[in-house]
N, C-alpha and C positions, 0 to 999 in steps of 0.2 A: 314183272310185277310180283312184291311179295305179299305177303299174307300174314306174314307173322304177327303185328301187332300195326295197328292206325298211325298215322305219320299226319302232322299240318299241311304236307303236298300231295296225300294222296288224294285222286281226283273225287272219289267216293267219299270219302269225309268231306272233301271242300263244297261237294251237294248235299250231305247230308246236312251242312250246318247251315247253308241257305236258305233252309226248311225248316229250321228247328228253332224251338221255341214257340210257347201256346201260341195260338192263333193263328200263326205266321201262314199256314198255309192256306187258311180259309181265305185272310187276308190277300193275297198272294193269287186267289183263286176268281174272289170280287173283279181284283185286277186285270185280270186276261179279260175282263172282259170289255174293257176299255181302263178312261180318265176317271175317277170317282173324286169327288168333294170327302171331307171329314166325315159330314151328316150323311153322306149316301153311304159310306162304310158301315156307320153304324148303324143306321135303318136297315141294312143287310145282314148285319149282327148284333141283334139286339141283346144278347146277354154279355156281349163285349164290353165288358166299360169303358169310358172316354181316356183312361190313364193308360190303360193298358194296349189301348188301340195308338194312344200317343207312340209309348214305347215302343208297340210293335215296330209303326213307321218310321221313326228316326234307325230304330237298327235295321232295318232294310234299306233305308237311305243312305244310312253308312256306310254298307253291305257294296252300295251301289246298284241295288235290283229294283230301286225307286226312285222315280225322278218326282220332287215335288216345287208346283210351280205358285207363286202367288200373282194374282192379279192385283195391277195399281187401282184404287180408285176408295170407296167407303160405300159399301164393308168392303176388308180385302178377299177376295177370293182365293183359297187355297184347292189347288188341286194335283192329285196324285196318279202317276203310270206308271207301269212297267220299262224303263230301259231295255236296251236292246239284251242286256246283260241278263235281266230278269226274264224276258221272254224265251231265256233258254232252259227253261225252266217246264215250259210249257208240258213239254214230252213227258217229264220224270211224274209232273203232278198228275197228267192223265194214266198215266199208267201207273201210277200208285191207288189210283181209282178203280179202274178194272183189276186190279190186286184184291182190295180190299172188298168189290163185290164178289169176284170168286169166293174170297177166302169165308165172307156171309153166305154165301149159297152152299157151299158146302158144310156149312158150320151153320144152321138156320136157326138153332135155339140159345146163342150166343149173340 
């Protein structure tokens, strides 16, 4: 493993860009917690706007870290999971969380 400068194959980049980008991870976080509809993301995220939550999912879906399914009928039902791809994910996002409260706990006025 080198260090010198980020590479498209190194494994560390190729997680950090599965995460990256506004929302993504809140989005991302909705998820683990199951199947969510459009309107359940955004009642989760309500300063989210609907374009940008559009946007989110299509490149997580490109990504491959979303499966998103529509149901036949009227209205159609769309709804969104985690792949098994995206559930590998799980670990990084929790423990970018216990990160980020340490790094609040010790830093309380920040």
């Amino acid at each position: 493993m080198t260090w010198d400068r980020p590479t498209a194959g190194c494994p560390v980049e190729v997680a950090l860009a599965a995460i990256s980008g506004r929302w993504a991870t809140l989005v991302l976080r909705d998820l683990m917690r199951g199947p969510r509809s459009f309107s359940q993301l955004r009642a989760g995220l309500p300063s989210l706007s609907a374009k940008v939550l559009t946007e989110r999912l299509e490149s997580l879906v490109a990504q491959g870290l979303v499966s998103c399914s529509r149901s036949p009928g009227f209205p159609v039902r769309t709804s969104y999971s985690l792949t098994s791809k995206g559930l590998l994910l799980r670990p990084l996002l929790e423990q970018l969380y216990r990160t980020g409260e340490a790094l609040l706990g010790e830093f309380p006025d920040h």
